[in-house]
TORPA-4810 file (N, C-alpha, C, O; in nm, 3 decimals):
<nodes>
NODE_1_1.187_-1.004_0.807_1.228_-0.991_0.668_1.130_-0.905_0.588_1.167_-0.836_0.494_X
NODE_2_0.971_-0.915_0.641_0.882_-0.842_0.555_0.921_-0.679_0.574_0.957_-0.602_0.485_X
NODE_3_0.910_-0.661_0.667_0.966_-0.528_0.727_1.035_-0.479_0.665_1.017_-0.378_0.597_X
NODE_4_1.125_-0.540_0.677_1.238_-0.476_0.625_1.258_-0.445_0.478_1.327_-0.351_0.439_X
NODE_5_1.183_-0.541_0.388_1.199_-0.525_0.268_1.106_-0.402_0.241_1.130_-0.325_0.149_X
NODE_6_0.984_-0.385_0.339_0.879_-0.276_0.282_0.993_-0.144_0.322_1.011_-0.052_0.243_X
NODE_7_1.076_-0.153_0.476_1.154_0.026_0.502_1.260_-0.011_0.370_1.220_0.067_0.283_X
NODE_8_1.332_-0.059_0.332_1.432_-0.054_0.248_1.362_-0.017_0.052_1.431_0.041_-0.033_X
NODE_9_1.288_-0.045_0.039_1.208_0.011_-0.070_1.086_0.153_-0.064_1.024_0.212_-0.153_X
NODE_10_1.090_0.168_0.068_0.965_0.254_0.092_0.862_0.268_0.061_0.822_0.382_0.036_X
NODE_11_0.780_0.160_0.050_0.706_0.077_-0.018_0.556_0.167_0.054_0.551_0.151_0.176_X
NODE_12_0.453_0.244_0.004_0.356_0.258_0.027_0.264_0.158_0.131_0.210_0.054_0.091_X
NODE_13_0.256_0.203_0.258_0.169_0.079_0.326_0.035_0.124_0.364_-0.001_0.239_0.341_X
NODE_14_-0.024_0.055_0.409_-0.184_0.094_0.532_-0.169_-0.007_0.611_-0.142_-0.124_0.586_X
NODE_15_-0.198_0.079_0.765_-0.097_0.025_0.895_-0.278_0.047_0.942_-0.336_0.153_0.966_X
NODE_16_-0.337_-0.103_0.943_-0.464_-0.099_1.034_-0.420_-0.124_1.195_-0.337_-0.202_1.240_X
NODE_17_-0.499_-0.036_1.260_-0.483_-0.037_1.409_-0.583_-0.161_1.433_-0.650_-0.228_1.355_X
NODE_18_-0.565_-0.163_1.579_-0.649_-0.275_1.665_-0.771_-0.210_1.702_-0.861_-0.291_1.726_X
NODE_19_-0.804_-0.081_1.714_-0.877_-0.009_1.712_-0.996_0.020_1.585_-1.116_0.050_1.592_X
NODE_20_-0.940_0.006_1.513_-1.031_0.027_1.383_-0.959_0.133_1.284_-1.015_0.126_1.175_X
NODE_21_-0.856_0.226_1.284_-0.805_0.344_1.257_-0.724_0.309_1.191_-0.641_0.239_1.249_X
NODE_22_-0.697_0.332_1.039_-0.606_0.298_0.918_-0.502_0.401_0.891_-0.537_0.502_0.831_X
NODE_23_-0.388_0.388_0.924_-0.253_0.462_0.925_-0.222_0.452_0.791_-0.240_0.341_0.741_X
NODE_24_-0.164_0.572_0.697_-0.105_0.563_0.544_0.032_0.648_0.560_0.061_0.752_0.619_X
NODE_25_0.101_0.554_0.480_0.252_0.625_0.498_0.371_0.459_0.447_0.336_0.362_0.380_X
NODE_26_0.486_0.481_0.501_0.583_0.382_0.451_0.665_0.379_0.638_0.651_0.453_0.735_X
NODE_27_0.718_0.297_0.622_0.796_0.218_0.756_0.957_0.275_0.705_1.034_0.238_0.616_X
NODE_28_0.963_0.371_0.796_1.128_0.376_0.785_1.214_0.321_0.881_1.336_0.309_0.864_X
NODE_29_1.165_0.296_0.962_1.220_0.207_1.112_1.141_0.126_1.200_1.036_0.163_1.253_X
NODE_30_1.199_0.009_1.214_1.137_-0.096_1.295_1.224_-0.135_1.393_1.328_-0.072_1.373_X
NODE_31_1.237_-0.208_1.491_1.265_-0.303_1.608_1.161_-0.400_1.655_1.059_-0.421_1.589_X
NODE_32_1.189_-0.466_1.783_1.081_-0.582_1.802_0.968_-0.496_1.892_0.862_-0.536_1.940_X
NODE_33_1.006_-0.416_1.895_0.886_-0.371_1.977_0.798_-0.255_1.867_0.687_-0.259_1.813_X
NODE_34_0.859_-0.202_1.868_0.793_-0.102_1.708_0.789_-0.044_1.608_0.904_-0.028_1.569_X
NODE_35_0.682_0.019_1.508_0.721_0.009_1.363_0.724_0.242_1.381_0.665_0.310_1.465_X
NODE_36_0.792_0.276_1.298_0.833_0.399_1.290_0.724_0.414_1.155_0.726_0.315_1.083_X
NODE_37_0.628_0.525_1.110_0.553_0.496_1.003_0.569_0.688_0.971_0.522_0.783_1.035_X
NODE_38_0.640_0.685_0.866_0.712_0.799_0.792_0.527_0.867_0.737_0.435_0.786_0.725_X
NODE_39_0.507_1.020_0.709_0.359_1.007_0.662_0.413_1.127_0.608_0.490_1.205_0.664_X
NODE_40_0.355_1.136_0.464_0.375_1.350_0.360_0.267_1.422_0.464_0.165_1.386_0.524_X
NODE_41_0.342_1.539_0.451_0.239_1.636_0.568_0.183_1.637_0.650_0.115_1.735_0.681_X
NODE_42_0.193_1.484_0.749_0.180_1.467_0.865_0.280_1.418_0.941_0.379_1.365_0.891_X
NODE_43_0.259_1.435_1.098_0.355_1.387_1.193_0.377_1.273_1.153_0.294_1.204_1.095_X
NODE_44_0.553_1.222_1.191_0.539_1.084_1.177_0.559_1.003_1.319_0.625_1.041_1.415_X
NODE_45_0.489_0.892_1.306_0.456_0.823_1.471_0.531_0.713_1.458_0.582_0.668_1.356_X
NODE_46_0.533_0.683_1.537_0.619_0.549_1.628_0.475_0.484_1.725_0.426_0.538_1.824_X
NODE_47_0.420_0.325_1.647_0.386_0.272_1.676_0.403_0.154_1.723_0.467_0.073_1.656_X
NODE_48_0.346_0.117_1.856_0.399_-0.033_1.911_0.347_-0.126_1.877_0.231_-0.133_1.915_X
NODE_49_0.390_-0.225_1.805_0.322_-0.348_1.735_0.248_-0.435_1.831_0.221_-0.543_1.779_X
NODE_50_0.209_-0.424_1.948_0.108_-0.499_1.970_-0.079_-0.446_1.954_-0.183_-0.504_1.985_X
NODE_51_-0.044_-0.265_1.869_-0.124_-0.216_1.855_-0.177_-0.223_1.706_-0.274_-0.164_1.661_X
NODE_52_-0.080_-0.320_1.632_-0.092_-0.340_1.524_-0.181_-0.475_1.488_-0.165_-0.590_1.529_X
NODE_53_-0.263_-0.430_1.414_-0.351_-0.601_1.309_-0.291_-0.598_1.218_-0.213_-0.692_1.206_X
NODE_54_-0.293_-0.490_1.103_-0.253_-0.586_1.005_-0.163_-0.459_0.910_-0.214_-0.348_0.908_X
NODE_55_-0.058_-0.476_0.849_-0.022_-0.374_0.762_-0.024_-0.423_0.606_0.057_-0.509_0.572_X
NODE_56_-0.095_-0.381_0.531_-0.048_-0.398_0.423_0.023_-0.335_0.288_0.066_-0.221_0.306_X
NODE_57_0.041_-0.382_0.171_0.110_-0.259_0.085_-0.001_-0.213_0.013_-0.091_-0.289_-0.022_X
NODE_58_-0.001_-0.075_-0.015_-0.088_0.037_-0.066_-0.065_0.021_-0.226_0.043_0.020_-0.286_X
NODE_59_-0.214_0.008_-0.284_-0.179_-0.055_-0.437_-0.164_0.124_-0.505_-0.222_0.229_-0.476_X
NODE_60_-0.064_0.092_-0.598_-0.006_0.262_-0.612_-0.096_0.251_-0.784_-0.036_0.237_-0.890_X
NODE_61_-0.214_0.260_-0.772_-0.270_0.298_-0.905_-0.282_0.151_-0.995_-0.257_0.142_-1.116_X
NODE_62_-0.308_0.087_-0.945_-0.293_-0.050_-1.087_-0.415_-0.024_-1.205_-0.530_0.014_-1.184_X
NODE_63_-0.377_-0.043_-1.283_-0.432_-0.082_-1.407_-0.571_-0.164_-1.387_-0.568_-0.255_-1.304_X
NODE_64_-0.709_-0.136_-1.467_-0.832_-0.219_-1.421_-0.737_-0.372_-1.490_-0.625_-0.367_-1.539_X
NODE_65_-0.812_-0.481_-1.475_-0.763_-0.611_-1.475_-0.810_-0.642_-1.646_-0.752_-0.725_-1.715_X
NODE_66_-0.930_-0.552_-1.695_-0.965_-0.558_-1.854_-0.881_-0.451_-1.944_-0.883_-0.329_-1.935_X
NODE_67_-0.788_-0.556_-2.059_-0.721_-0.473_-2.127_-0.776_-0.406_-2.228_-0.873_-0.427_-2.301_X
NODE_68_-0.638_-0.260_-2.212_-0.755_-0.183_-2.267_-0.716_-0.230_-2.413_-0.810_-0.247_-2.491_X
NODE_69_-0.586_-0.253_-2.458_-0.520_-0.293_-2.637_-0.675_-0.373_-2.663_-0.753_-0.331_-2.749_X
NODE_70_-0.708_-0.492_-2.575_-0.866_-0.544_-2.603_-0.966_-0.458_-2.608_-1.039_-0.464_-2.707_X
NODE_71_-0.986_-0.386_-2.531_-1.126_-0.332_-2.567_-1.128_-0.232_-2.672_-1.236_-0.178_-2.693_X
NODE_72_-1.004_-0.191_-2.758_-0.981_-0.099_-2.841_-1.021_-0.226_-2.967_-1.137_-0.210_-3.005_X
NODE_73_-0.983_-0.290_-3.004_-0.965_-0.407_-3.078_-1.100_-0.467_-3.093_-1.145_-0.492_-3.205_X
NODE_74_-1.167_-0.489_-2.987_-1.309_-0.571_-2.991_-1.388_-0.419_-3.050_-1.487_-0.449_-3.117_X
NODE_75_-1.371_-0.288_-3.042_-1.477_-0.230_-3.052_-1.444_-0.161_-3.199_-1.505_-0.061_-3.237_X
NODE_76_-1.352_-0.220_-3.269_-1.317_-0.175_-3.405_-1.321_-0.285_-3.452_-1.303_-0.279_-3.573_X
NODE_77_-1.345_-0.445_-3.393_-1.404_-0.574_-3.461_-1.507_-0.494_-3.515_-1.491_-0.433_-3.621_X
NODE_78_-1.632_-0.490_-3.436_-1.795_-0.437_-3.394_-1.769_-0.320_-3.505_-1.767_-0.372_-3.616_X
NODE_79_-1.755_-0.229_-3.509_-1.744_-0.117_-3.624_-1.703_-0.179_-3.782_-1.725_-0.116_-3.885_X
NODE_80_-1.641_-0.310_-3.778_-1.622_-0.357_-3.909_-1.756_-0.454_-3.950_-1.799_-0.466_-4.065_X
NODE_81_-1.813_-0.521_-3.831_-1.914_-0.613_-3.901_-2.047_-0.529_-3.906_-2.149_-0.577_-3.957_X
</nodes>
């Protein structure tokens, strides 16, 4: 089901090998034996999941976790007192 939801959205992943070697790209095809990993301007490979540890989704730019509407606000408190 995870799979599938990441090829059906094309969801940015990083495909860590068992090796140590971090694959970037999205999953356009899977079966039980392996994951298809789509890549911009590179070949795309067909990897066998027992060569796989761990895939996860690729954070596409998030926002730092301190808002900024706050830090605009606290630093025009500070300019008033």
């Amino acid at each position: 089901m995870y799979l599938r939801s990441l090829s059906e959205r094309q969801t940015p992943v990083v495909v860590q090998l068992r090796d140590g070697e971090s694959l970037h790209g999205w999953i356009e095809y899977f079966d039980d034996r392996m994951v298809r990993l789509t890549r911009e301007g590179k070949p795309n490979l067909f990897i066998y999941k027992h060569q796989i540890l761990t895939i996860t989704e690729k954070a596409r730019g998030r926002a730092p976790r301190k808002d900024k509407q706050f830090e605009a606000e606290g630093s025009s408190e500070d300019s008033l007192a």
